[in-house]
mmCIF file of the N, C-alpha and C atoms, coordinates in Angstrom:
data_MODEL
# 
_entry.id   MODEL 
# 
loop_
_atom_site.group_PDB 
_atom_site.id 
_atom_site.type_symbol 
_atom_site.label_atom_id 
_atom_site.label_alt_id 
_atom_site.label_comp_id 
_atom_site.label_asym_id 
_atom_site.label_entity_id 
_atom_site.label_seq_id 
_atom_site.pdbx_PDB_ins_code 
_atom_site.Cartn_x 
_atom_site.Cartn_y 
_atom_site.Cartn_z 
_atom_site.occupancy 
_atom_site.B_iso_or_equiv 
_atom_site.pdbx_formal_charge 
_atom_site.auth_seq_id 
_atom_site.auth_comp_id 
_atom_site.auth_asym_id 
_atom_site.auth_atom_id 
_atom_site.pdbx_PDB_model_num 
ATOM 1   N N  . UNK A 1 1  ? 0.828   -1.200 0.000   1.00 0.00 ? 1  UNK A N  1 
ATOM 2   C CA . UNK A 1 1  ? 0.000   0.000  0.000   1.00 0.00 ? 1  UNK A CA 1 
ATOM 3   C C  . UNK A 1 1  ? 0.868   1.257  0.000   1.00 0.00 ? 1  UNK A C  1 
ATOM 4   N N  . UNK A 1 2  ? 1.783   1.458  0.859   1.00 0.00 ? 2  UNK A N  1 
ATOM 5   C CA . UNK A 1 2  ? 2.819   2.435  0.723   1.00 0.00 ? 2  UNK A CA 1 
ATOM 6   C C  . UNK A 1 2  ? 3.724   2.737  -0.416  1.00 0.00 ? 2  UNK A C  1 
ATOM 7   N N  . UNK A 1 3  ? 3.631   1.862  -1.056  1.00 0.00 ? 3  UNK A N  1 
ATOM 8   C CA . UNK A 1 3  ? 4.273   1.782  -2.974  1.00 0.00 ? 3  UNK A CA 1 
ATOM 9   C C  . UNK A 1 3  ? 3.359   2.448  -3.564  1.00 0.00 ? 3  UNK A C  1 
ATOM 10  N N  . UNK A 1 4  ? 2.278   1.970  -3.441  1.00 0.00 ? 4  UNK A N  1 
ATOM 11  C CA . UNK A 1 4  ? 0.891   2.922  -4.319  1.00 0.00 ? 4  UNK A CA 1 
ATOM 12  C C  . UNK A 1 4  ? 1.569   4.217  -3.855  1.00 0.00 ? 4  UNK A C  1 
ATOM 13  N N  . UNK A 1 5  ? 0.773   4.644  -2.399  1.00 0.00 ? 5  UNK A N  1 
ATOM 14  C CA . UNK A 1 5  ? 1.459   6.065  -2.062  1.00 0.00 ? 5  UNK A CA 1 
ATOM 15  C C  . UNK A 1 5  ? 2.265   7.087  -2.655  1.00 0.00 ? 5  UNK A C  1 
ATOM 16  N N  . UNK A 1 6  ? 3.413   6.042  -2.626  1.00 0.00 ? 6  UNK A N  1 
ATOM 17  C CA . UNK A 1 6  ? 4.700   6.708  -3.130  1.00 0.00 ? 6  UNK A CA 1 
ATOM 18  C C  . UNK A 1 6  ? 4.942   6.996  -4.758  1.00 0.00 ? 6  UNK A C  1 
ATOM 19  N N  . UNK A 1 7  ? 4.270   5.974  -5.566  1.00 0.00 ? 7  UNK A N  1 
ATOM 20  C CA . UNK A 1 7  ? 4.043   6.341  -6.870  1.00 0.00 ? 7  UNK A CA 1 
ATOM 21  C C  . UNK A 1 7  ? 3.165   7.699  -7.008  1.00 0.00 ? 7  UNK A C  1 
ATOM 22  N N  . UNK A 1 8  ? 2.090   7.612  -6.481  1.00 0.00 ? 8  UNK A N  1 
ATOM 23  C CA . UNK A 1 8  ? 1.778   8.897  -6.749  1.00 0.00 ? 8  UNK A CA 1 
ATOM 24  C C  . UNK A 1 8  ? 1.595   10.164 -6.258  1.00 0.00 ? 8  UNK A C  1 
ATOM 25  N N  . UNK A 1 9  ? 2.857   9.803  -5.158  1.00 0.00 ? 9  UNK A N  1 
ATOM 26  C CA . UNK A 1 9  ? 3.629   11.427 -4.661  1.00 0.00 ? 9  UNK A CA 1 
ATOM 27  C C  . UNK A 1 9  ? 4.418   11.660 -6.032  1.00 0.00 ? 9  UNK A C  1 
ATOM 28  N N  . UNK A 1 10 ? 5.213   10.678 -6.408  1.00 0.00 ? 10 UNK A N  1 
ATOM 29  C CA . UNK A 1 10 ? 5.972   10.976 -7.512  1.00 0.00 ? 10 UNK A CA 1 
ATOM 30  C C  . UNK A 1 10 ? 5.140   11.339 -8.768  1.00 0.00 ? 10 UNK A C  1 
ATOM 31  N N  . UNK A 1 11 ? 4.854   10.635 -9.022  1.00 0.00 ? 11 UNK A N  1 
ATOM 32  C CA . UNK A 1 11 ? 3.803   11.394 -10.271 1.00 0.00 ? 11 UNK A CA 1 
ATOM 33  C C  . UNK A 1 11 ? 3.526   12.276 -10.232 1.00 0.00 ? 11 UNK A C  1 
ATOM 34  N N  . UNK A 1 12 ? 2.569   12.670 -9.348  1.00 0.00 ? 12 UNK A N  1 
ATOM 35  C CA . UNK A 1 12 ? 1.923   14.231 -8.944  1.00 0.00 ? 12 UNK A CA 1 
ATOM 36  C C  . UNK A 1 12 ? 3.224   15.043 -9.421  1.00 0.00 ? 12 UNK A C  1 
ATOM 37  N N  . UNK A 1 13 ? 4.901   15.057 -8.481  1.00 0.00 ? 13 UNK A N  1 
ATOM 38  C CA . UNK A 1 13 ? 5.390   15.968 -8.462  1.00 0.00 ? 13 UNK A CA 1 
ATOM 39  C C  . UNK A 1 13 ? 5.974   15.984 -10.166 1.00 0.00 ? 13 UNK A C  1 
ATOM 40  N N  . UNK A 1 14 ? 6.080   14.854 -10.720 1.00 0.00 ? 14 UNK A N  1 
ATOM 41  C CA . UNK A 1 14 ? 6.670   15.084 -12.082 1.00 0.00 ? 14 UNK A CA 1 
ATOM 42  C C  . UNK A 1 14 ? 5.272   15.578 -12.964 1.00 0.00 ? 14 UNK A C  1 
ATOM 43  N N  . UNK A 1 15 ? 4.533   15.633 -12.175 1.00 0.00 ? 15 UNK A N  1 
ATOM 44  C CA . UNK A 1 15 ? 3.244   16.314 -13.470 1.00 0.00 ? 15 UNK A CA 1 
ATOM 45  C C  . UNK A 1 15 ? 3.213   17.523 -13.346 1.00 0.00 ? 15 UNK A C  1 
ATOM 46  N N  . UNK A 1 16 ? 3.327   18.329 -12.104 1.00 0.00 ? 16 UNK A N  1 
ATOM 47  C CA . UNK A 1 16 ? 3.610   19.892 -11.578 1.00 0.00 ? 16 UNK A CA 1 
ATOM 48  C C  . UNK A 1 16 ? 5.118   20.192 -12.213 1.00 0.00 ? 16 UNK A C  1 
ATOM 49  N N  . UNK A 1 17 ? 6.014   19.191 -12.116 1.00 0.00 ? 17 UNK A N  1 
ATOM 50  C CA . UNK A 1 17 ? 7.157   19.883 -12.763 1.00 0.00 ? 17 UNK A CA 1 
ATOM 51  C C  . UNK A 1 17 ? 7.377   20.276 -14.068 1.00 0.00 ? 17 UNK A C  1 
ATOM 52  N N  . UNK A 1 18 ? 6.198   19.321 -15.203 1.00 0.00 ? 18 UNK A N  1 
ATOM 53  C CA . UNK A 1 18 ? 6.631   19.231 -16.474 1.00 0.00 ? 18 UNK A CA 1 
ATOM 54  C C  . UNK A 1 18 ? 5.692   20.731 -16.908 1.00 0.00 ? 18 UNK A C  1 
ATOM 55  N N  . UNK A 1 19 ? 4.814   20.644 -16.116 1.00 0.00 ? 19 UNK A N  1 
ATOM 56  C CA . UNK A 1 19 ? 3.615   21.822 -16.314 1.00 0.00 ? 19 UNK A CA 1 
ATOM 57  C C  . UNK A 1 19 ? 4.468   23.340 -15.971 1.00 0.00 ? 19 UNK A C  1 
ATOM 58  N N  . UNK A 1 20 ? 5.056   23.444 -15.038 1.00 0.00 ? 20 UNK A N  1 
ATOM 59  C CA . UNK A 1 20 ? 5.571   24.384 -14.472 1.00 0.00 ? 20 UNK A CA 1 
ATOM 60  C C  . UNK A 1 20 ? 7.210   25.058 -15.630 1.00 0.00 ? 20 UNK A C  1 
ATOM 61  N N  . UNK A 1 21 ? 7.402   23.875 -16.263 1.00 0.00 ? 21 UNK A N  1 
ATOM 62  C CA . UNK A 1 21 ? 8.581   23.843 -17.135 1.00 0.00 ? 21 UNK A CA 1 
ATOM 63  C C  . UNK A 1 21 ? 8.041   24.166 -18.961 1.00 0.00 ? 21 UNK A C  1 
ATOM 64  N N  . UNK A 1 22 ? 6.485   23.727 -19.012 1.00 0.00 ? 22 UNK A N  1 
ATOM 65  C CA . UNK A 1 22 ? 6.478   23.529 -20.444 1.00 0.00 ? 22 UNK A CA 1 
ATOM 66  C C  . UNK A 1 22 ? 6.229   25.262 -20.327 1.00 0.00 ? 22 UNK A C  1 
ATOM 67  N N  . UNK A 1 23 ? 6.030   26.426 -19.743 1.00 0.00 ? 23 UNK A N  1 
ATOM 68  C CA . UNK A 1 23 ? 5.955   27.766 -20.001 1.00 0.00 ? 23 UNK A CA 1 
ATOM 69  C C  . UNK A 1 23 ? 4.715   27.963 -20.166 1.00 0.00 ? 23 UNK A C  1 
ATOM 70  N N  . UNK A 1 24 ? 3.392   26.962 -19.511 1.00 0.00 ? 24 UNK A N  1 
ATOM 71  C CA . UNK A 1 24 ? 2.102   27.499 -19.793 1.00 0.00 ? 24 UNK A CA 1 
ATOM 72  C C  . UNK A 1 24 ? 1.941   28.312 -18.636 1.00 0.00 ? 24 UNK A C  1 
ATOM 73  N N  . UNK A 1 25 ? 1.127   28.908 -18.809 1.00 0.00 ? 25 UNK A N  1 
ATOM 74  C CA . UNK A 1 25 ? 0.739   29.847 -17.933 1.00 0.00 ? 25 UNK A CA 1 
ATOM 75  C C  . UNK A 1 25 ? -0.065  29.161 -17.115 1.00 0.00 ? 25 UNK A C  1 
ATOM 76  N N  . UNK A 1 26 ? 0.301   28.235 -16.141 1.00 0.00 ? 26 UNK A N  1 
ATOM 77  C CA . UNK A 1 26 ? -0.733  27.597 -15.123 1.00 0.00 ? 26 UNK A CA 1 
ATOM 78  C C  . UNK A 1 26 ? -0.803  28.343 -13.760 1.00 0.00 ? 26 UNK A C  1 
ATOM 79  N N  . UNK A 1 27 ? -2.314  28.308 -13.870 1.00 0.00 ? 27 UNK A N  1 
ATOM 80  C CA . UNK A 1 27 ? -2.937  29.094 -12.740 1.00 0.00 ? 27 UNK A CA 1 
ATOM 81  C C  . UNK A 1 27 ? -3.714  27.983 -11.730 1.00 0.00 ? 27 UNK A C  1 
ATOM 82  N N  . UNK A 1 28 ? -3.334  27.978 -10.499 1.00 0.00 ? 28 UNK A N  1 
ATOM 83  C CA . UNK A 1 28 ? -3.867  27.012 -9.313  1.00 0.00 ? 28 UNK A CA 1 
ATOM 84  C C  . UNK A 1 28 ? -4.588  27.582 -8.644  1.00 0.00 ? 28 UNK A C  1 
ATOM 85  N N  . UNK A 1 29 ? -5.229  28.666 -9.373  1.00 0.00 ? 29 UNK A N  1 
ATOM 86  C CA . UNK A 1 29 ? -5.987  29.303 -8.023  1.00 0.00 ? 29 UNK A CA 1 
ATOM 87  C C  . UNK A 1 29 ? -7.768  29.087 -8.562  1.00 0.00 ? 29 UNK A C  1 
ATOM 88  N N  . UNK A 1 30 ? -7.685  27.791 -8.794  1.00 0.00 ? 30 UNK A N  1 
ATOM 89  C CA . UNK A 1 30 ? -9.287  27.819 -9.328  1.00 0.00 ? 30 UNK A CA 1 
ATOM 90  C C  . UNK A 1 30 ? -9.577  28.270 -10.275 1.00 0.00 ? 30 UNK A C  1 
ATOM 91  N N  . UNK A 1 31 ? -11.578 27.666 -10.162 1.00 0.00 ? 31 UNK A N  1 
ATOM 92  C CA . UNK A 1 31 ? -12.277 28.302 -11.420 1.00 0.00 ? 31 UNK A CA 1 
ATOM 93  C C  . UNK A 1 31 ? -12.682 30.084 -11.027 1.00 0.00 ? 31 UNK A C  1 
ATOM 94  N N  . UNK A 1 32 ? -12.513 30.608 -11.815 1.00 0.00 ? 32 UNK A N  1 
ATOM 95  C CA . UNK A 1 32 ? -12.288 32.057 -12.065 1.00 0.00 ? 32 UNK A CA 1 
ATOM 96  C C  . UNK A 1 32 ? -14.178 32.244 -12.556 1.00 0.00 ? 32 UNK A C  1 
ATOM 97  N N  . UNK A 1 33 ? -15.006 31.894 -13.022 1.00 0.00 ? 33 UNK A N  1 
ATOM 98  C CA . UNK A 1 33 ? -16.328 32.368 -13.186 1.00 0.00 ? 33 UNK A CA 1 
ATOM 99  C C  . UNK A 1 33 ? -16.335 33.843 -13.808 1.00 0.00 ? 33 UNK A C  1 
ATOM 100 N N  . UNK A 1 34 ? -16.124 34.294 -14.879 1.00 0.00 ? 34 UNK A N  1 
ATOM 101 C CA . UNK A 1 34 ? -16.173 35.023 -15.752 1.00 0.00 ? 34 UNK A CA 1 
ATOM 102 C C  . UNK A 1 34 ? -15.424 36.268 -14.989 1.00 0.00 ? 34 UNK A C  1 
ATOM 103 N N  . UNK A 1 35 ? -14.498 35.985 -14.319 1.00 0.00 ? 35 UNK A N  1 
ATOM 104 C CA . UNK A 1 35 ? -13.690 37.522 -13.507 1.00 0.00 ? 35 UNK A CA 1 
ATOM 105 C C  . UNK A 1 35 ? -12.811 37.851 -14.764 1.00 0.00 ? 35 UNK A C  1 
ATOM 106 N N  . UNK A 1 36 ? -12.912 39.120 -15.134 1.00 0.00 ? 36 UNK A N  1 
ATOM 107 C CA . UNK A 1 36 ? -11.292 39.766 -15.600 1.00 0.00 ? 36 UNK A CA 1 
ATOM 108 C C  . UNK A 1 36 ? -10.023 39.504 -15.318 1.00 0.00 ? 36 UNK A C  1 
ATOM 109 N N  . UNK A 1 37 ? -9.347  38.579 -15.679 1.00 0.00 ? 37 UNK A N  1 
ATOM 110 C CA . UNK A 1 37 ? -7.875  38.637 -15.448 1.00 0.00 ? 37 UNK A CA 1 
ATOM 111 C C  . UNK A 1 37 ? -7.035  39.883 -15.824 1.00 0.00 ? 37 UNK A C  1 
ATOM 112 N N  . UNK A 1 38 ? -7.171  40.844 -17.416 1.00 0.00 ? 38 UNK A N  1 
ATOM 113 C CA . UNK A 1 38 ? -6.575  41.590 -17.713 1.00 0.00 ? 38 UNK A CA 1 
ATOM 114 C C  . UNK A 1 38 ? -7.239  42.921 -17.699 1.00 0.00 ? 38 UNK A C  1 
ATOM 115 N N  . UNK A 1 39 ? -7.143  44.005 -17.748 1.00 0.00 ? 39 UNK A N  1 
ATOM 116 C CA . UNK A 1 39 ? -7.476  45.227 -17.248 1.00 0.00 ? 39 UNK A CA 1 
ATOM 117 C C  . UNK A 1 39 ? -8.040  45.755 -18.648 1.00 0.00 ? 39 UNK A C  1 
ATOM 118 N N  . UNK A 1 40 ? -9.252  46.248 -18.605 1.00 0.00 ? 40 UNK A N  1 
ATOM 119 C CA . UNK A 1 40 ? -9.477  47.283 -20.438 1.00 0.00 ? 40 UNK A CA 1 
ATOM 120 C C  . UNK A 1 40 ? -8.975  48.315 -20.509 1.00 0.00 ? 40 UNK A C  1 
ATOM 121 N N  . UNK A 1 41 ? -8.391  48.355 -21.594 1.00 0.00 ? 41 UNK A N  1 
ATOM 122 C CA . UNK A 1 41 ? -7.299  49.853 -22.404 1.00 0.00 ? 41 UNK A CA 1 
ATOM 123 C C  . UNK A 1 41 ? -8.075  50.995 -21.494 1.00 0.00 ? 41 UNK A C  1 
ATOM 124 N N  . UNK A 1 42 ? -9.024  50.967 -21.662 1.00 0.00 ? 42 UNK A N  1 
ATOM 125 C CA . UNK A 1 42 ? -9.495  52.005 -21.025 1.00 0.00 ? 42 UNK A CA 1 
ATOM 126 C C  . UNK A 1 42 ? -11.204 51.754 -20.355 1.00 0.00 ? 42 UNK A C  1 
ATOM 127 N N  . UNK A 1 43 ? -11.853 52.813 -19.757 1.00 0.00 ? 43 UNK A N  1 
ATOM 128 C CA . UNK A 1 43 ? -12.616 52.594 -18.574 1.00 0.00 ? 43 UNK A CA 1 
ATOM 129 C C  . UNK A 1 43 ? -13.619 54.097 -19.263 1.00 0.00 ? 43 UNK A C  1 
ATOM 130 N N  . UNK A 1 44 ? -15.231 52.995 -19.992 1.00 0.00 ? 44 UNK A N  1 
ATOM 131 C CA . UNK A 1 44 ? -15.928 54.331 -19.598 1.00 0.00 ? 44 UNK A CA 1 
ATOM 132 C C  . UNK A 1 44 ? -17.134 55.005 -18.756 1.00 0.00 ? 44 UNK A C  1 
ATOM 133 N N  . UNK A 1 45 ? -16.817 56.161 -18.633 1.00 0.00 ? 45 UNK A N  1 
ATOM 134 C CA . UNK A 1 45 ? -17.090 56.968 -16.817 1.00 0.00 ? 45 UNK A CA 1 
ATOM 135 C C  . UNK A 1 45 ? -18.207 56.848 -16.928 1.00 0.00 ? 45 UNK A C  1 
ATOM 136 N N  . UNK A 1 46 ? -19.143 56.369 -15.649 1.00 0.00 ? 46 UNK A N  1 
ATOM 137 C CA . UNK A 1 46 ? -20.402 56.479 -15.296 1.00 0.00 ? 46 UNK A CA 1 
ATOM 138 C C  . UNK A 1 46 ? -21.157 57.406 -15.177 1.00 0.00 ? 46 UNK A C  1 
ATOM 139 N N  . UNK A 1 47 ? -22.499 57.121 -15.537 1.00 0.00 ? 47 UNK A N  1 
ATOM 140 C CA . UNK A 1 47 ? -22.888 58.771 -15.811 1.00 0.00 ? 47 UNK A CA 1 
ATOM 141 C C  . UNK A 1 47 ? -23.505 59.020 -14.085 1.00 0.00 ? 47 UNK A C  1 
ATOM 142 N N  . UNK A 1 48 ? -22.651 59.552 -13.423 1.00 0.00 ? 48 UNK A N  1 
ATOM 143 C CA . UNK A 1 48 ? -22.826 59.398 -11.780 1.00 0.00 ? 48 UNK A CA 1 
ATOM 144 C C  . UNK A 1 48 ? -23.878 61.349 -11.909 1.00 0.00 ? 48 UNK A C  1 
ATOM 145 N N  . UNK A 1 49 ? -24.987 61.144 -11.021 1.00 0.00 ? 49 UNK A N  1 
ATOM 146 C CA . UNK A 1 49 ? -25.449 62.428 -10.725 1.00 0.00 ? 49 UNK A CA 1 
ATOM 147 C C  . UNK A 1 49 ? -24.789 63.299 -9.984  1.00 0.00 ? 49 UNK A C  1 
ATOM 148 N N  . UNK A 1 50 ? -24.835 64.495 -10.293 1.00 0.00 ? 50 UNK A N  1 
ATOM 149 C CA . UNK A 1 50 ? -23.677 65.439 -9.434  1.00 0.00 ? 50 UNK A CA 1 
ATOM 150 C C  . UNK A 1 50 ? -24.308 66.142 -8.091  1.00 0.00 ? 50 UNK A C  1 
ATOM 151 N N  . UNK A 1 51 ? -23.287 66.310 -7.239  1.00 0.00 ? 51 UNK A N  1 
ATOM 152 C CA . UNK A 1 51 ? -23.562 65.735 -5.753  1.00 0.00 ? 51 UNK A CA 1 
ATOM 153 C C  . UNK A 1 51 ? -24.289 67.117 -5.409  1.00 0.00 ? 51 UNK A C  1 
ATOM 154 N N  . UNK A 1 52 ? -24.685 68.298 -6.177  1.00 0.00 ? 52 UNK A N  1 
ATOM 155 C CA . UNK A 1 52 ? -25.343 69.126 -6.203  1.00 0.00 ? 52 UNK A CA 1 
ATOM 156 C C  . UNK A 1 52 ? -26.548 69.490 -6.633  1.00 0.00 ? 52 UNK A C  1 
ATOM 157 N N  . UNK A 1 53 ? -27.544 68.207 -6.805  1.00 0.00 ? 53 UNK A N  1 
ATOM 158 C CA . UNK A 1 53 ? -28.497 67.744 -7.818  1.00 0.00 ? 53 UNK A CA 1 
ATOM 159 C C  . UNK A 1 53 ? -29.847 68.031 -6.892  1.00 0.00 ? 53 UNK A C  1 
ATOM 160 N N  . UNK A 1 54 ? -30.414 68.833 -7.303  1.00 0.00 ? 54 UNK A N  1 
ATOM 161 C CA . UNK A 1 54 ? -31.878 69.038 -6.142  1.00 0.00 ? 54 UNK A CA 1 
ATOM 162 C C  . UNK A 1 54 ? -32.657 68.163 -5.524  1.00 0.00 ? 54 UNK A C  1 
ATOM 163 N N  . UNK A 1 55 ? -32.708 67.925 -4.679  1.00 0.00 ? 55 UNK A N  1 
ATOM 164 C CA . UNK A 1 55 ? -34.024 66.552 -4.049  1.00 0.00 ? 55 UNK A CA 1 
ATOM 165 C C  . UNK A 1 55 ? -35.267 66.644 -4.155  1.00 0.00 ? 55 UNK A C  1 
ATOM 166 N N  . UNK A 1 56 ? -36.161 65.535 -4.596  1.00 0.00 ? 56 UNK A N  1 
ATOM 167 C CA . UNK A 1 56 ? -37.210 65.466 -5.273  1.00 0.00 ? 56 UNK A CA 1 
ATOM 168 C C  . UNK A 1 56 ? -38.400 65.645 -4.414  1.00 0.00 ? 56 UNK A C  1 
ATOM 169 N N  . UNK A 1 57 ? -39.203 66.535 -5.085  1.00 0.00 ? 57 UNK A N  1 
ATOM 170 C CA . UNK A 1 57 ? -40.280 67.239 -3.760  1.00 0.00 ? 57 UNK A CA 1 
ATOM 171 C C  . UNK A 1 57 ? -41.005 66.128 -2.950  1.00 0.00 ? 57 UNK A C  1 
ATOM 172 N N  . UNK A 1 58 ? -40.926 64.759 -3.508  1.00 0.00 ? 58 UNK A N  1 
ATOM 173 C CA . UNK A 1 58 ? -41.627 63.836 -2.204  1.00 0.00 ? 58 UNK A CA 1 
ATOM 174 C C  . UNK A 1 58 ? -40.854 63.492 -1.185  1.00 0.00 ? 58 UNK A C  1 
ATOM 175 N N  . UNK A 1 59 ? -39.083 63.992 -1.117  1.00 0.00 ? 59 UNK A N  1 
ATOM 176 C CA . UNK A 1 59 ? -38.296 63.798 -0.010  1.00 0.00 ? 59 UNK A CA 1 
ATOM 177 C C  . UNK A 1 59 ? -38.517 65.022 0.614   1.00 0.00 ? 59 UNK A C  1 
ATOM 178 N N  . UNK A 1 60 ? -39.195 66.031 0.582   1.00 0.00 ? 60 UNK A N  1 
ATOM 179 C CA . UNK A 1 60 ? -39.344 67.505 1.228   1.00 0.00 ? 60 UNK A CA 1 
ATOM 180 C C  . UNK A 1 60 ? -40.212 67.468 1.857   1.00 0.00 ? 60 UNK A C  1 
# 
């Protein structure tokens, strides 16, 4: 039973090594669910109301 074991400590580590060596870009940190990894060229601005904007006569 400890032979099993030991085969596939070894395996495991020669499968992380060959992965880690072939230059893919392996990521261990899980499934990602549609997150952004890379950032967009650019970002456009929300049309945010300005903080000087009158309050509406049913809050008065």
């Amino acid at each position: 039973m400890w032979k099993l074991l030991v085969g596939f400590i070894i395996f495991a580590a020669l499968a992380v090594f060959l992965l880690m060596k072939g230059g893919a870009n392996v990521d261990m940190g899980g499934e990602k669910h549609g997150i952004e990894t890379t950032e967009p060229a650019h970002e456009t601005p929300h049309d945010a109301a300005p903080a000087s904007a009158p309050a509406s006569a049913a809050s008065q």
